[in-house]
C-alpha positions, 0 to 999 in steps of 0.5 A: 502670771504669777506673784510679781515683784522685784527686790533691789539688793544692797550691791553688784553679786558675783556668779558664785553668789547669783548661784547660791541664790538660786540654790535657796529658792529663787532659781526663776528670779531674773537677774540684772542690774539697777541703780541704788534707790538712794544712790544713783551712782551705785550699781547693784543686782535687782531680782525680778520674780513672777512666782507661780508656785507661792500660795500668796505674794506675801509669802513668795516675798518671805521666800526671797527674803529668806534666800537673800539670807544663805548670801553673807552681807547681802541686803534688800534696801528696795521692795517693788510689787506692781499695783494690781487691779481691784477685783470686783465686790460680790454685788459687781460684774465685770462687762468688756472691763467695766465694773456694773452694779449687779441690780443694774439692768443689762439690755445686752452683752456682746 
């Protein structure tokens, strides 16, 4: 799994348009269908990304961002990104999905 995120666009895209997006750098996006953040009653394109070839998420965001732009009057009104888990500390270990202090004693792991 990659940099996940989903941007909403400011209106429906025709096919022509979906290919020019995929042409500037978003040939793995998912295209489908969503509703205005503001306005329920308006269809519109959303884009779902899970980027494995961006160094970070800011700049897989930046790229699609960037895309976006090769499409006149295009728009991104709506940024999703999917919380991710906290990773632990450098004192901390992870056992079966619990963090533990690293001067905790453990009797055992299984």
């Amino acid at each position: 799994m990659g940099h996940v995120f989903s941007l909403v666009l400011n209106r429906e895209i025709t096919d022509e348009e979906s290919a020019a997006l995929r042409g500037a750098g978003c040939a793995d996006a998912v295209f489908g269908t969503d509703s205005l953040p503001t306005n329920a009653d308006v269809t519109v394109t959303k884009m779902d990304f899970d980027d494995t070839v961006s160094p970070s998420l800011a700049e897989a965001i930046e790229s699609a961002l960037e895309a976006v732009k090769a499409v006149p009057d295009l728009t991104v009104p709506g940024l999703t990104v999917p919380a991710v888990p906290k990773a632990p500390e450098a004192d901390q270990t992870v056992v079966e999905g619990e963090v533990v202090e690293a001067d905790s004693e453990l009797a055992s792991v299984e």
